[in-house]
C-alpha positions as CSV (number, residue, x, y, z in Angstrom):
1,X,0.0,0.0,0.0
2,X,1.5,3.5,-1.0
3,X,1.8,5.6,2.1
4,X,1.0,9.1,3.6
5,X,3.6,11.6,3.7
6,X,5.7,12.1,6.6
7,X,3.6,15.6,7.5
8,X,0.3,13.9,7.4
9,X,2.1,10.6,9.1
10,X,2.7,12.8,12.0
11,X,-0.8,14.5,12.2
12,X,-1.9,11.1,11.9
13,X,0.3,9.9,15.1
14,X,-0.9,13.4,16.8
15,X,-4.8,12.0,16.6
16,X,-4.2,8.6,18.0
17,X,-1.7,10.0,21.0
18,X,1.1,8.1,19.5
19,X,4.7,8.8,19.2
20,X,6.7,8.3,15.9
21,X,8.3,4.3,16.3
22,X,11.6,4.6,15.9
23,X,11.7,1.4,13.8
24,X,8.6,-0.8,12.6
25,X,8.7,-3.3,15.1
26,X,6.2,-5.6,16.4
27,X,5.9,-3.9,19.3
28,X,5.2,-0.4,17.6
29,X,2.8,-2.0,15.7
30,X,1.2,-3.2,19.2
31,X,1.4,-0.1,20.5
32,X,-0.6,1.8,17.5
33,X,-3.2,-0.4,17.1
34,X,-4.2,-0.3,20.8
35,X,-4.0,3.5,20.6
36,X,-6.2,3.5,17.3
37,X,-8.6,1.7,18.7
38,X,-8.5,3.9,22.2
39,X,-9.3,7.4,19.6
40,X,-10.8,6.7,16.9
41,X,-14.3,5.3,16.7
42,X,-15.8,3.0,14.6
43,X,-18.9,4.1,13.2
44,X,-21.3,4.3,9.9
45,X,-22.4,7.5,10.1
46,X,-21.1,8.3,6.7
47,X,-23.9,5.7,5.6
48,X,-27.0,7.5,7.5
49,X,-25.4,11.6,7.0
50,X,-25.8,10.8,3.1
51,X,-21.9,11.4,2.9
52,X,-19.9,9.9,0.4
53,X,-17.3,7.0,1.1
54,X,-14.1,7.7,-0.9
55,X,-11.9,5.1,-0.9
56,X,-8.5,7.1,-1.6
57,X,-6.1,7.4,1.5
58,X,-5.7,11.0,1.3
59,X,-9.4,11.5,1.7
60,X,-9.8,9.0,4.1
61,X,-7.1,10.1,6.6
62,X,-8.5,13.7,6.4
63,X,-11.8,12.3,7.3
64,X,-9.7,10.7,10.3
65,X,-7.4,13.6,11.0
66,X,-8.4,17.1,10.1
67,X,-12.6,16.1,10.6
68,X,-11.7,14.0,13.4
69,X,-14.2,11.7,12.4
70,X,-14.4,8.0,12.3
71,X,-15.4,5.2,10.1
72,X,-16.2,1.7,9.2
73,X,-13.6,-1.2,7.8
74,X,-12.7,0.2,4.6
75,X,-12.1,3.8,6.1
76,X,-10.2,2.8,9.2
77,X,-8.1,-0.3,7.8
78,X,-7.6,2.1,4.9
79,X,-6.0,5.1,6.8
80,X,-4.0,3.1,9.6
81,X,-2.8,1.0,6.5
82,X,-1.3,4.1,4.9
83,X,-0.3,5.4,8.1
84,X,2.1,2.1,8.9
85,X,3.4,2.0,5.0
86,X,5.1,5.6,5.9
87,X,6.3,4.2,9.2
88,X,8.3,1.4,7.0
89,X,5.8,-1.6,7.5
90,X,4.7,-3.5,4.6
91,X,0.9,-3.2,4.1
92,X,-0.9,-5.9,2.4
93,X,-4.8,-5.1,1.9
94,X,-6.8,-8.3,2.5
95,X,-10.7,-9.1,1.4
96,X,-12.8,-10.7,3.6
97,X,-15.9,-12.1,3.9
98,X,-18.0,-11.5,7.3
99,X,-20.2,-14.4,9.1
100,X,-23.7,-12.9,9.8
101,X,-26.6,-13.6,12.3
102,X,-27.4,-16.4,9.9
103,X,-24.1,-18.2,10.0
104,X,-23.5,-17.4,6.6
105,X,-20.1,-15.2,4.6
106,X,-21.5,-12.2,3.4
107,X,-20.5,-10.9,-0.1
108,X,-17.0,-10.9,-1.7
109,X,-15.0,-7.4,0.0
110,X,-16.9,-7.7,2.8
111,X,-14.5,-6.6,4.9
112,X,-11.2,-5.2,5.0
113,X,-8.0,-6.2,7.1
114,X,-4.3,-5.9,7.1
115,X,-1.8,-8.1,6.5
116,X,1.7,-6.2,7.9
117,X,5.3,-7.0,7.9
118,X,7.3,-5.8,10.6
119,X,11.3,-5.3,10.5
120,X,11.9,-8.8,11.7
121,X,10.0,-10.3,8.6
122,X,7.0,-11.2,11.2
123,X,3.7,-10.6,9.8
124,X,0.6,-10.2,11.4
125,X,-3.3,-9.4,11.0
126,X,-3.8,-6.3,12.1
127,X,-7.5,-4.9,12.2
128,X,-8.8,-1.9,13.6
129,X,-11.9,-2.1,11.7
130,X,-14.1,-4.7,12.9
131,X,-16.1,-3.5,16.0
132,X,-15.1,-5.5,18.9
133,X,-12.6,-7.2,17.7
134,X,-8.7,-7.9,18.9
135,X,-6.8,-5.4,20.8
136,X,-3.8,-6.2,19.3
137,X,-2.6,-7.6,15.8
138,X,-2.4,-11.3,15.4
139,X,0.4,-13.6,14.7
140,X,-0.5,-14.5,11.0
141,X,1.2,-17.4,10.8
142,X,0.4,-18.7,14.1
143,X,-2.7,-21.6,14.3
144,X,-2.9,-21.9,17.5
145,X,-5.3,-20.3,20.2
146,X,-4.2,-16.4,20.9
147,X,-5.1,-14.6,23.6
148,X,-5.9,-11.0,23.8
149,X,-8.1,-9.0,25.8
150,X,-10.6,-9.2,23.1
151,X,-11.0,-12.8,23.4
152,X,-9.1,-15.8,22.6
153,X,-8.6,-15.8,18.6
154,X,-7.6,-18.4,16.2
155,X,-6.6,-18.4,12.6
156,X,-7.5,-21.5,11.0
157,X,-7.0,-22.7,7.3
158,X,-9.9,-23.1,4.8
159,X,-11.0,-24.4,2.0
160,X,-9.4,-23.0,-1.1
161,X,-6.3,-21.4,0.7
162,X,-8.7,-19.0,2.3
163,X,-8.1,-18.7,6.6
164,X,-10.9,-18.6,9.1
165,X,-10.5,-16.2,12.0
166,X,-12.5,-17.7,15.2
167,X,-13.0,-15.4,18.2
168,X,-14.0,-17.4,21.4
169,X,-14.8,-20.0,19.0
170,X,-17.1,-18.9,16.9
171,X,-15.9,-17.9,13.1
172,X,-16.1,-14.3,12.3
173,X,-14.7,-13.7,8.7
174,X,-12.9,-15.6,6.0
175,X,-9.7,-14.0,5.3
176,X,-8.4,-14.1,1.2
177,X,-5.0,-13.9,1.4
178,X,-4.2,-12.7,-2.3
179,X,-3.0,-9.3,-1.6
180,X,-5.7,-6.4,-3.2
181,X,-5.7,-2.7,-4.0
182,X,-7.9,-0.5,-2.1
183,X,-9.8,0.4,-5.3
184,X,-11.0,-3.2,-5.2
185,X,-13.1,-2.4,-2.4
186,X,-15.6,0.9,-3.9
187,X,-17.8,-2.3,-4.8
188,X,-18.3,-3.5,-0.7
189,X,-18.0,0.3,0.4
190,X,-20.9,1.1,-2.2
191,X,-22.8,-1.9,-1.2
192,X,-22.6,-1.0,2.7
193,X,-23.4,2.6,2.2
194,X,-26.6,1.6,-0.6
195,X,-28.4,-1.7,0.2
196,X,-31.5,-2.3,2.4
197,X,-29.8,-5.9,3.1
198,X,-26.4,-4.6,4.6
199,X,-26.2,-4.5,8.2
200,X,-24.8,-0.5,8.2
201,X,-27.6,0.4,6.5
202,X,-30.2,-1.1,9.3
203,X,-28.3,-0.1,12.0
204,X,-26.7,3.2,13.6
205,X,-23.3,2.7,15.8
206,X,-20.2,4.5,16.9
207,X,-18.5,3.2,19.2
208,X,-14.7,3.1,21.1
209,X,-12.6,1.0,23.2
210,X,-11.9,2.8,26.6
211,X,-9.3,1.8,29.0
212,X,-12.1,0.1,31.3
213,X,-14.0,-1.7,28.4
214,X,-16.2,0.4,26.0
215,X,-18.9,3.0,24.8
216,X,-21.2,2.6,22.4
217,X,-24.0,5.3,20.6
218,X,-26.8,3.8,18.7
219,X,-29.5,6.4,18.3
220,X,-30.4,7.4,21.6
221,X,-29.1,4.7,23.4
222,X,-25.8,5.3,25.1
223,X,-24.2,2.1,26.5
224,X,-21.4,1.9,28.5
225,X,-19.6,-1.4,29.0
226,X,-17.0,-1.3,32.3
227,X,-15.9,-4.8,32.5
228,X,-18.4,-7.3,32.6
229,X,-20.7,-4.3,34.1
230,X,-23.1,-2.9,31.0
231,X,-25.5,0.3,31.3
232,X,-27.8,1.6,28.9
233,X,-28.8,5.2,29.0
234,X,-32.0,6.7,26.7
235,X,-30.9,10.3,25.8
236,X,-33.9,12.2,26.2
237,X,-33.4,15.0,23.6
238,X,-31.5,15.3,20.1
239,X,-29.3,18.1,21.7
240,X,-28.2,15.5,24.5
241,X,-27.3,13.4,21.6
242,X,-25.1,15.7,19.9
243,X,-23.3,16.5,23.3
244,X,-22.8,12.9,23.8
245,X,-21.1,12.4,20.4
246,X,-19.0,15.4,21.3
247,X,-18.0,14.2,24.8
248,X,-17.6,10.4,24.5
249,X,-16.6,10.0,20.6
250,X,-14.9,13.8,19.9
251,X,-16.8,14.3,17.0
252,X,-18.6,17.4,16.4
253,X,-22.0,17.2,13.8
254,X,-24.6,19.7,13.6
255,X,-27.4,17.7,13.0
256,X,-27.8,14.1,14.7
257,X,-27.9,11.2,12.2
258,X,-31.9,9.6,11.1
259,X,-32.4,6.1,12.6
260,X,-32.9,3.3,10.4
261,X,-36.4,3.3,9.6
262,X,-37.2,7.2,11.4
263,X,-39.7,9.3,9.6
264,X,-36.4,11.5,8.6
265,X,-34.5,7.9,7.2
């Protein structure tokens, strides 16, 4: 993946509250994807504001950095991916195909996720774009059970060369491992952002790891997970909304975002 200037690199490492690795290292990769996920949310309200989704990593690390916005897989895996090519990691774009509530892989591009090389010739899967996923990248090569305080992951092998990542268990993408271009993905971004059958278009999120577990905004509905301790809080106006975007997610909108199925949606 072609990468971000070193400028923009270091706006980039300003948002997340990271310092500049002095060398791409396993542990710097660690250490920026736990403080990606700790900054900047993942959310889809790109897909309910009517915004566009342009997959081109200048656009989408502006979105990230100078609007100090979020994203969903394509947008965040996109950006960080850029970002760690101008630290000196080698970026590999994976496609990926998500298990839904039925069991069943969703559509081809599906998904997004990294595959990076560190100095040591060590790859891993990073993936900062998948909800609540792993805090940290995972050893690619590795099949055995990993542990992280996302859960206990496994990467199995499938069918067709293709590799399964389990979390707890339970599958929760098939990973191709034939390396794309992030143009590949305009089809999955466009499908996401369009169809009545995508899950971003049924549902509202943003949401962010915190230090004690994570907060999530869906609507009105404010949740806050400390732990294994989870409470929901109905915001009672759309101004208490638009504060609670502001104070929880640092992201400033002037209008709250229509729910799935509102008069206004």
């Amino acid at each position: 993946m072609d990468p971000i200037d070193s400028s923009r690199a270091d706006a980039y490492l300003a948002r997340i509250g990271a310092a500049r690795p002095a060398a791409p290292t396993a542990d710097a990769l660690r250490d920026l994807h736990l403080a990606h996920l700790r900054t900047v949310p993942f959310e889809n309200l790109s897909v309910h504001l009517a915004e566009d989704v342009v997959l081109d990593a200048d656009r989408l690390v502006a979105k990230l950095v100078d609007r100090r916005r979020g994203g969903f897989c394509y947008e965040l895996n996109g950006a960080f991916g850029a970002l760690l090519a101008s630290l000196g990691f080698r970026v590999t774009l994976l496609q990926a195909r998500a298990v839904g509530d039925d069991g069943r892989f969703g559509i081809p591009y599906d998904h997004l996720a990294l595959r990076v090389r560190d100095a040591d010739g060590t790859d891993w899967l990073a993936d900062i774009g998948f909800g609540t996923h792993t805090h940290f990248p995972l050893a690619y090569e590795d099949r055995d059970d990993q542990h992280d305080p996302g859960g206990v992951f496994r990467i199995e092998e499938a069918a067709d060369g293709d590799l399964l990542v389990l979390r707890d268990g339970e599958p929760q993408y098939l990973l191709d491992r034939r390396p794309r271009a992030l143009r590949d993905f305009e089809a999955g971004a466009w499908y996401h952002r369009t169809s009545p059958a995508s899950h971003f278009t049924k549902s509202l999120v943003c949401s962010l790891l915190t230090g004690d577990g994570r907060v999530t905004l869906s609507g009105h509905t404010l949740t806050t997970t400390v732990g294994t301790e989870r409470t929901r809080t109905e915001l009672p106006t759309d101004d208490a909304v638009l504060k609670a975007y502001d104070q929880h997610f640092g992201i400033a909108l002037d209008r709250i975002p229509p729910e799935p199925n509102s008069a206004e949606g």
